[in-house]
C-alpha positions in Angstrom: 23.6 -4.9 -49.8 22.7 -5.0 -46.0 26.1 -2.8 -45.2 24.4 -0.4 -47.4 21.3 -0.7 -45.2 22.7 -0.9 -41.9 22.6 3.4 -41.6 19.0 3.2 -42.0 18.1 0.4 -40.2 18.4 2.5 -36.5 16.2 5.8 -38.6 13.5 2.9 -39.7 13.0 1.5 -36.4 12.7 4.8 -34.7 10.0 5.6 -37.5 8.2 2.4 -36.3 8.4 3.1 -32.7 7.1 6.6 -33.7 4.2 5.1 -35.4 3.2 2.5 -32.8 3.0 5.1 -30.1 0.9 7.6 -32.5 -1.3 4.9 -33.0 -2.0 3.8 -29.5 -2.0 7.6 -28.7 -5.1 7.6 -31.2 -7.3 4.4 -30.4 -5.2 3.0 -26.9 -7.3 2.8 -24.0 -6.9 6.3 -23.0 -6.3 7.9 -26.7 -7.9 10.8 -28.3 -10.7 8.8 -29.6 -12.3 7.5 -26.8 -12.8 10.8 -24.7 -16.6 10.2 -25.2 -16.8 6.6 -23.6 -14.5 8.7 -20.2 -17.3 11.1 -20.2 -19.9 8.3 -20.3 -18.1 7.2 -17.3 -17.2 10.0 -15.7 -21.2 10.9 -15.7 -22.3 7.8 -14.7 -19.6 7.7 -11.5 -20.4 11.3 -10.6 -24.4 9.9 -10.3 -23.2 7.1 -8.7 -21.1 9.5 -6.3 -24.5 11.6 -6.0 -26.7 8.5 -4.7 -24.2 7.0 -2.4 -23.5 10.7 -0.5 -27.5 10.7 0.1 -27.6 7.0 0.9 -24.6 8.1 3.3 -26.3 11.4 4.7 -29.4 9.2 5.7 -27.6 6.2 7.1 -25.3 9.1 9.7 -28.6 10.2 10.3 -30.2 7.3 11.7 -26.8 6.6 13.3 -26.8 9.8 14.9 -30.7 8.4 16.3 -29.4 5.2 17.8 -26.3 7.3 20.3 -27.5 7.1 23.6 -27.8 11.0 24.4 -30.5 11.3 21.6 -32.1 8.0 22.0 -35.1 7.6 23.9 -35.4 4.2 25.8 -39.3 3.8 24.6 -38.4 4.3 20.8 -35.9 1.6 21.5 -37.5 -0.5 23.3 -41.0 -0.3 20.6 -38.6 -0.3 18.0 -37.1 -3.5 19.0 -40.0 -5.7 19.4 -41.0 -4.8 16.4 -38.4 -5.7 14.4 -37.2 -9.0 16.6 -41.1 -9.8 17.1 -41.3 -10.2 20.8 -43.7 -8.4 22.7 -44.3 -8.0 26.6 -47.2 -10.1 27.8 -48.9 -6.9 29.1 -48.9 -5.5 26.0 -51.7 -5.8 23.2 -50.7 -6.7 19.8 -52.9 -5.7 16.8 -52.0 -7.5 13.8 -52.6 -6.1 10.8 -52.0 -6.7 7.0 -49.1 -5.2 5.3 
C-alpha cells in the first residue's frame, strides 16, 4: 500500500508547502491582511518624522546663535549667569516669582 503512495507523497508535500506559504502570505506579519495596521504605522512615523525635523530646525537654529561670528559676548555672558546663577557683584539682581 505505501509503494502505491510513494508517487503522491512528493505532489502532497508540495500542496502543503503551497498552502503554508498562502497562508502566511494572507495573515504573516507583512501579509495582505494587515496593510491597515502598516498604514497606522506608516502615519504615525511620518508625524513623528514631522515633529522631530521642527524639533531639529529649532535646535540648528539656536546652534547657529551660539557660533562665535553671530554671538554677541553680552547675550552670552547674561545668558550665562542666568542659567548657572552667578551674578557680578556690581550687578543688581531682582528676584522675581516664576
Amino acid at each position: 500500500m505505501l509503494a502505491r503512495l510513494r508517487p503522491y507523497v512528493s505532489t502532497a508535500a508540495l500542496a502543503l508547502l503551497i498552502f503554508y506559504f498562502g497562508v502566511h502570505a494572507f495573515t504573516g506579519e507583512g501579509g495582505l491582511l494587515r496593510s491597515n495596521l502598516r498604514d497606522a504605522t506608516l502615519v504615525a512615523k511620518n508625524q513623528e518624522l514631522a515633529r522631530l525635523a521642527v524639533e531639529r530646525h529649532d535646535l540648528e537654529v539656536r546652534a547657529q546663535l551660539l557660533r562665535d561670528t553671530s554671538l554677541s559676548a553680552d547675550l552670552l555672558e547674561e545668558r550665562a549667569s542666568s542659567i548657572l546663577g552667578f551674578a557680578d557683584p556690581r550687578d543688581y539682581v531682582i528676584r522675581t516669582l516664576p
